[in-house]
N, C-alpha and C positions, 0 to 999 in steps of 0.2 A: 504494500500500500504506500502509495506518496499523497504527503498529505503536504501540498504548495500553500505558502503567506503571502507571498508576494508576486507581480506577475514574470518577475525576471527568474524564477523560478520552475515557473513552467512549460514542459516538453513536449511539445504539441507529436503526437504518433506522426506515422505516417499518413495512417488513415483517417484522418482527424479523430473529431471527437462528436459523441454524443451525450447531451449535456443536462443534466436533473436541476434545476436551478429552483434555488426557495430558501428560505430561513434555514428547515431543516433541527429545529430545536429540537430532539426526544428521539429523531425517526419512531416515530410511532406508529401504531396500525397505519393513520390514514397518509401515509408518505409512502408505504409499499407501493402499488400500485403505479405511481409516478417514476419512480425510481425503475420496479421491475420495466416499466413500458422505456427508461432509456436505457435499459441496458438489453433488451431483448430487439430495439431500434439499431442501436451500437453493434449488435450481432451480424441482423442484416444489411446496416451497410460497412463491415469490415473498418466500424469508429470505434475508438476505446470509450466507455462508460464515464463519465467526469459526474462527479456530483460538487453541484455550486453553493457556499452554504455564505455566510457572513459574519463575520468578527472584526468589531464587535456588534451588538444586535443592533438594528438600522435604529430602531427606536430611540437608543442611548445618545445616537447621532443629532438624530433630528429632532431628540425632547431631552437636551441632556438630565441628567438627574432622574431619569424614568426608569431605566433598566428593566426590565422585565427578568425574574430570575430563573437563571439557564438552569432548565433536564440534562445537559449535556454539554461539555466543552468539544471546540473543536476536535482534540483528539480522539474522545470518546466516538464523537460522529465517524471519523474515520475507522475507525474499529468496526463500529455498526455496520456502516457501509457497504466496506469490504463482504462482509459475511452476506448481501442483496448481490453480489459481483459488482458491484462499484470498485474499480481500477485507481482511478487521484480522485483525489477531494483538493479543493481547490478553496481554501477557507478567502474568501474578497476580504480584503483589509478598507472595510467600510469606512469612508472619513467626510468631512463639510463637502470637501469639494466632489468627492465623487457622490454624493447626495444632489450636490447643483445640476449634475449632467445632467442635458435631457432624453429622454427614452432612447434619440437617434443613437446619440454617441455613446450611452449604456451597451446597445447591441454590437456597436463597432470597434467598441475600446473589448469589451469584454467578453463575447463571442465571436466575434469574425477575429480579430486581429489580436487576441490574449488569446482563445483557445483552439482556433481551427474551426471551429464549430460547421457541424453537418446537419445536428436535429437537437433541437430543445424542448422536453416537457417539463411544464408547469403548471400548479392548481389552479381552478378558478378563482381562487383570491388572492392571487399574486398580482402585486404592485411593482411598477419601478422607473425611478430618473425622477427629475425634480419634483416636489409636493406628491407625488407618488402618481403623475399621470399619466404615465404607462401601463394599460391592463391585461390583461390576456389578449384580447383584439386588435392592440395596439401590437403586442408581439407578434400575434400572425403575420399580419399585415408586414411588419420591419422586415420579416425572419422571409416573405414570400418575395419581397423584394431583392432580396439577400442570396434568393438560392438552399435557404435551411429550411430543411421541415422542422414545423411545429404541431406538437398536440399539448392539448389542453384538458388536465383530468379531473374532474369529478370530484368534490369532497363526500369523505367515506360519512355515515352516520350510525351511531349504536347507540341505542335507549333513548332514541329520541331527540337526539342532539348531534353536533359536528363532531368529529371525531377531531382535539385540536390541541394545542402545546396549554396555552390556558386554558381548557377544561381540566389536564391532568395540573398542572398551579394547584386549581381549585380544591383538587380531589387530594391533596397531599396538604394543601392547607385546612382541610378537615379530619386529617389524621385519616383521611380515608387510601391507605397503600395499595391497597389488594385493588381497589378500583381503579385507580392509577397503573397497576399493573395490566390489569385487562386491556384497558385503552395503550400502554404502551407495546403489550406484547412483548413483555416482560418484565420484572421489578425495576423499580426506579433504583439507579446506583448514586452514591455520592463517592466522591473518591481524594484523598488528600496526602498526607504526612503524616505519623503517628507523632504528634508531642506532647511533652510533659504537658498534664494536665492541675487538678487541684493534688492527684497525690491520695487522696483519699480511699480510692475503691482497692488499692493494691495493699496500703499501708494500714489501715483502721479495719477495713469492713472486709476483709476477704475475697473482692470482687475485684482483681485488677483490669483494666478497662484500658484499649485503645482507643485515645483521644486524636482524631481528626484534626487536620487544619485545612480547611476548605479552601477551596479559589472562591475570590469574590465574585458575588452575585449567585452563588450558588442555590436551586432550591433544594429547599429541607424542609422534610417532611412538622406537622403543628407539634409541639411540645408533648410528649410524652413517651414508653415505652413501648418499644416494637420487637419484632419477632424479625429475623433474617438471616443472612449470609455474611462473614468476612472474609475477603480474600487480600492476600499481601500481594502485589500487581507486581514488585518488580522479580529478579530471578536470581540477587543471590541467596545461599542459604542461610539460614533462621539460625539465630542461637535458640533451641527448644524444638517443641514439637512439634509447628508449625511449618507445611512444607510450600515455598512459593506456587500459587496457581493453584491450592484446591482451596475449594469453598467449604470454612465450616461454620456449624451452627451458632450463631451467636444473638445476644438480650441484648438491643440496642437502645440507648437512651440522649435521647434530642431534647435538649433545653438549657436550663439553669440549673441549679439542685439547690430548692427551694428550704430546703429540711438545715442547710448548712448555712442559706443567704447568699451565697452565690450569686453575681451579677449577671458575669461571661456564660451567653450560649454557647453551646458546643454538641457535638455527634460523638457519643463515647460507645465502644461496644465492650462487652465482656463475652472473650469467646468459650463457648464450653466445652469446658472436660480435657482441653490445653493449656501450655503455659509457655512463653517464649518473648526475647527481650526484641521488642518491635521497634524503639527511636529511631525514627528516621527514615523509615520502609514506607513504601509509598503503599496503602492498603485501598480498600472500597468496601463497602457495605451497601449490599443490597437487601431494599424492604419489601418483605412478604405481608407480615399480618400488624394489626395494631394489638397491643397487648391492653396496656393502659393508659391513662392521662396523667398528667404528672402531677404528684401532690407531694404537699407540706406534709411531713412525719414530726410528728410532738415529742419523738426520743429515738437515739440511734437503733433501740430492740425493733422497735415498731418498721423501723426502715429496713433492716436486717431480714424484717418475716416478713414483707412486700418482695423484695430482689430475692428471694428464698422463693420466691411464689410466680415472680416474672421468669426465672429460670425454667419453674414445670410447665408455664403455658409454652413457653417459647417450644421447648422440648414434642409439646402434645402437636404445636404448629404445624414445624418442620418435621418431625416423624415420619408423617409421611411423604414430605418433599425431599429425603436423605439424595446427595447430590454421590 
């Protein structure tokens, strides 16, 4: 997988390219479909598959101070990607001015003349080039002028609604994972650096916990404990019993630690039935189920027989999800 920042970076094939273009936050259910239709495009006309995503999100651009918080950083997209047959990812290094361009010069800086471009699909609610007045029928239209085919796909729907990056937001800001899972077509990951945290869970309470440091703008799931996966993401080995790249079961807790006073959010996990010195390993945790909400404990016992209790659900959770 090549995953391009910048345009001087990228190798246009021989055979050009056929190009997935869109935010691309989550690749979620409703982005297959798009995706497979360029690379199944890419197939038949002998293009390599490019998927076009944007870093940083246009929105940050053009409302700074909005950020919308990322499902996914661009490497993770390329990860994802890959596994649809997507070939490069091509993260656009979004800024002012390539915000001013207008639609023309979007399809000419960016597909004709940055990627070879042969065939472009895009969802029907893709926008682009100055105030966003570029729409899908503008891209026909540019792309038929040009010589590229283009198609224009369908947003997926399930339970009634768009299948889309801000529904899953939503669905993770109600502590709801498993439905965020569905609509991503698989657990939401978050993935960081193990660092020293408060100290507490290893040294006092017998829970020692790998403390996250998130990239900014990351989303995380609402404040309480959950049920999932840790895996250590890079590939030397572990002092302990943890081997890089399998996933084990772990009681994950997103918040404060309200019981202590604790200010600092943070993504802690306690992996079970392991024990190994993590500082500094790049890990992720992905969430399956919601355990519980997070609450204020009136004495350390009391908090002891909760995480004593988040342990068995976690356990009852993944039982039968054993990886």
């Amino acid at each position: 997988m090549q995953l391009w920042r910048s345009f001087d970076e990228i190798v246009i094939p021989g055979g050009g390219t056929s190009v997935a273009l869109g935010v691309f936050d989550g690749l979620h259910r409703g982005h297959r479909d798009l995706v497979s239709h360029a690379v199944e495009t890419g197939k038949a006309l002998g293009a390599s598959p490019v998927l076009v995503t944007f870093d940083p999100h246009p929105v940050e651009v053009v409302r700074p101070g909005t950020h919308p918080l990322l499902l996914t950083t661009p490497e993770r997209r390329a990860e994802l990607a890959v596994e649809m047959g997507i070939e490069a990812v091509f993260a656009l290094p979004f800024d002012t001015e390539m915000a001013a361009w207008e639609p023309e010069e979007f399809v000419d800086r960016v597909l004709v003349e940055g990627l070879g471009c042969r065939a472009v699909t895009v969802g029907t609610n893709f926008t682009f080039g100055r105030r966003a007045a570029g729409t899908p029928e503008t891209m026909r239209r540019l792309c038929a002028e040009r010589g590229i085919a283009c198609e224009v796909i369908d947003l997926l729907h399930s339970g009634g609604e768009t299948v889309s990056s801000s529904r899953i937001r939503r669905l993770l800001s109600e502590a709801d994972v498993s439905g965020a899972a569905e609509i991503l077509g698989r657990p939401h990951r978050v993935a960081g650096v193990v660092v020293h945290g408060a100290g507490r869970g290893g040294r006092d309470l017998g829970y020692p916990t790998a403390n996250l440091d998130l990239p900014e703008y990351t989303a995380v799931p609402a404040d309480g404990v959950y049920a999932g996966w840790f895996t250590v993401l890079d590939h030397e080995p572990v002092d302990g019993t943890i081997v890089p790249g399998r996933a084990y079961q772990a009681a994950i807790s997103v918040g404060t630690n309200p019981t202590f006073g604790d200010a600092a959010r943070s993504v802690e996990a306690f992996v079970l039935d392991e024990s190994a010195d993590l500082y500094g390993r790049l890990a992720a945790v992905d969430f399956v189920d919601h355990v519980r909400a997070m609450e204020k404990f009136s004495s350390v016992d009391e908090l002891l027989v909760a995480m004593a209790r988040d342990v068995d659900r976690t356990r009852a959770v993944l039982g039968a999800d054993a990886r």
